[in-house]
C-alpha atoms as one frame of an Amber mdcrd trajectory, in Angstrom:
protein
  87.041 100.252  51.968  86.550 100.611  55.745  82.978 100.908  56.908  84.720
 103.239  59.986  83.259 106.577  58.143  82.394 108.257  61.432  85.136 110.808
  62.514  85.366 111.891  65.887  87.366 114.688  67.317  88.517 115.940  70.493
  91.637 118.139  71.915  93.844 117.430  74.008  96.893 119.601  75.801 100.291
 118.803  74.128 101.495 117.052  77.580  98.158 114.955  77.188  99.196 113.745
  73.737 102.701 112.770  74.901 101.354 110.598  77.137  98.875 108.807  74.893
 101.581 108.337  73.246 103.945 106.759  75.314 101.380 104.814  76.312 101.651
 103.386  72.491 104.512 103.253  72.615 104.758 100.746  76.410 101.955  98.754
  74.648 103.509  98.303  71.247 100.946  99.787  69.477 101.715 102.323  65.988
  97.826 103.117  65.189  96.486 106.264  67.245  93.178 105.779  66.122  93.220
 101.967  66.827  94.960 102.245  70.074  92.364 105.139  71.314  89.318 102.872
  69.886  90.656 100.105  71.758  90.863 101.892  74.971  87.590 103.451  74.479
  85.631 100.338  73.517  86.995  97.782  76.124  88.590  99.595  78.827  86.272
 101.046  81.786  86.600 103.587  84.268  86.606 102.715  87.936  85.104 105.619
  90.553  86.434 105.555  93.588  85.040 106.688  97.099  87.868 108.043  98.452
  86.292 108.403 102.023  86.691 104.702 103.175  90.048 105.365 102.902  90.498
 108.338 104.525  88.469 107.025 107.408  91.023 104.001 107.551  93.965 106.753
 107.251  92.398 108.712 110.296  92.055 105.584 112.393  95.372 104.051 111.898
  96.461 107.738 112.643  94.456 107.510 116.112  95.715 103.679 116.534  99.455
 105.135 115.771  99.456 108.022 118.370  98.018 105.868 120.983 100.511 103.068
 120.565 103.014 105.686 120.828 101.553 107.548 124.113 101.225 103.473 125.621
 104.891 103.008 124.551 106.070 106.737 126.200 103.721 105.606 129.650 105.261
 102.194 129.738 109.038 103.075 129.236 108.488 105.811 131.914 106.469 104.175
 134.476 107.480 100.706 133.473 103.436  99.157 132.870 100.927  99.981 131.079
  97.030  99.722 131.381  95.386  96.203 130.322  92.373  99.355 128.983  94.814
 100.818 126.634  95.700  97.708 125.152  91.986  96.333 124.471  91.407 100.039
 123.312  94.427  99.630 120.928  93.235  96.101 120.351  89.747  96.949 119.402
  91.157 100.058 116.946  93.162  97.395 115.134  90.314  95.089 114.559  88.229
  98.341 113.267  90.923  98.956 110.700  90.933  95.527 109.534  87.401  95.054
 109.050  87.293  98.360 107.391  90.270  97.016 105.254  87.913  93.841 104.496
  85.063  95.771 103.493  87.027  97.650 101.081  88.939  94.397  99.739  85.461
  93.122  99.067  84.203  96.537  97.159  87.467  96.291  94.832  86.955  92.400
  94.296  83.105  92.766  93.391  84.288  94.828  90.888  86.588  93.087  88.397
């Protein structure tokens, strides 16, 4: 006799279901109930703060448009500004170190 005598319910939409189950079914697993108590008991949930990565997605956006404007000036007028570069330069290193930062975050985590 199991000493599992607690029952615990919960719905779900049919598309919901399919995918627990396929998820079984990837894993290898036949037992709903031990597959979901697996899950539940050992696996986590990770939050994310989306905004460090929308502030990276903004500057690389910024770093992107100004490389192309330098690249426009420079096949036009044949130079370009030592300013622009160090400017590009110094958006590049923000990026990184923003991409650091975040590498850090994810590795502190697991």
């Amino acid at each position: 006799m199991s000493n599992r005598d607690k029952i615990v319910l919960f719905r779900m939409k049919p598309e919901e279901l399919k995918l627990v189950y396929d998820k079984m079914e990837a894993a290898g697993v036949k037992n709903l109930s031990a597959f979901i108590r697996k899950l539940v008991l050992t696996g986590y949930v990770i939050e994310v703060d989306m905004s460090d990565f929308r502030e990276i997605r903004r500057l690389a956006s910024i770093n992107s448009n100004n490389l192309n404007q330098y690249a426009r000036r420079a096949n036009e007028t044949g130079s370009i500004y030592k300013a622009d570069i160090e400017n590009l330069q110094k958006s590049h290193q923000e990026i990184i170190r923003l991409l650091g930062e975040l590498l850090d975050k994810f590795t502190a985590m697991s």
